[in-house]
Steps between C-alpha positions, in 0.01 A plus 500: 500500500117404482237695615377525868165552620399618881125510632448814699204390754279637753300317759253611735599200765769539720818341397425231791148399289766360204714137666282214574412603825344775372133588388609454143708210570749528223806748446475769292752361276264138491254714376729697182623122429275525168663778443834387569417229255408672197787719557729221487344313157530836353866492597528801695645518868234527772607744737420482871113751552518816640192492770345754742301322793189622602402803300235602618614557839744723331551920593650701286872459611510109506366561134779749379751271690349221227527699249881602574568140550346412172694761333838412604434146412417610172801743488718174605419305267545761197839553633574116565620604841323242676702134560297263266533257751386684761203574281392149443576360856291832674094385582411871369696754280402748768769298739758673279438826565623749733180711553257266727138489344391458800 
């Protein structure tokens, strides 16, 4: 099985600010596609981001509700107990989780 790689991002925006509608006019995953790229001529599997909308609007608790969320996806995919194609049909690895991060 080959390797796979995840981005882990932050934005300050909203998570409306990332479609074309939005101020930044492209999706979050339009923007990793260079990512997603290399990733794939390295042959490695590109794995769906996990994000966290509008940080710095964040409180504490929203914040340790990311970083629970971020943990279990990590613990999931350790384990392997997530469906892998669940994982590469979800917009966000965050969308797997139990524990909302937001």
């Amino acid at each position: 099985e080959g390797k796979q790689v995840m981005s882990v991002v932050s934005t300050g925006g909203r998570e409306e600010a990332y479609m074309a509608e939005g101020t930044n006019r492209y999706s979050l995953r339009q923007l990793l596609a260079p990512f997603e790229q290399t990733v794939t001529l390295c042959r490695m599997q590109y794995l769906p981001p996990f994000v966290v909308h509008g940080t710095h609007l964040l409180e504490d608790d929203p914040i340790q509700r990311a970083a629970a969320s971020y943990r279990e996806v990590i613990t999931g995919l350790r384990e392997g107990s997530f469906d892998p194609d669940k994982i590469l049909s979800s917009r966000y690895m965050n969308d797997l989780n139990t524990t909302p991060t937001l």
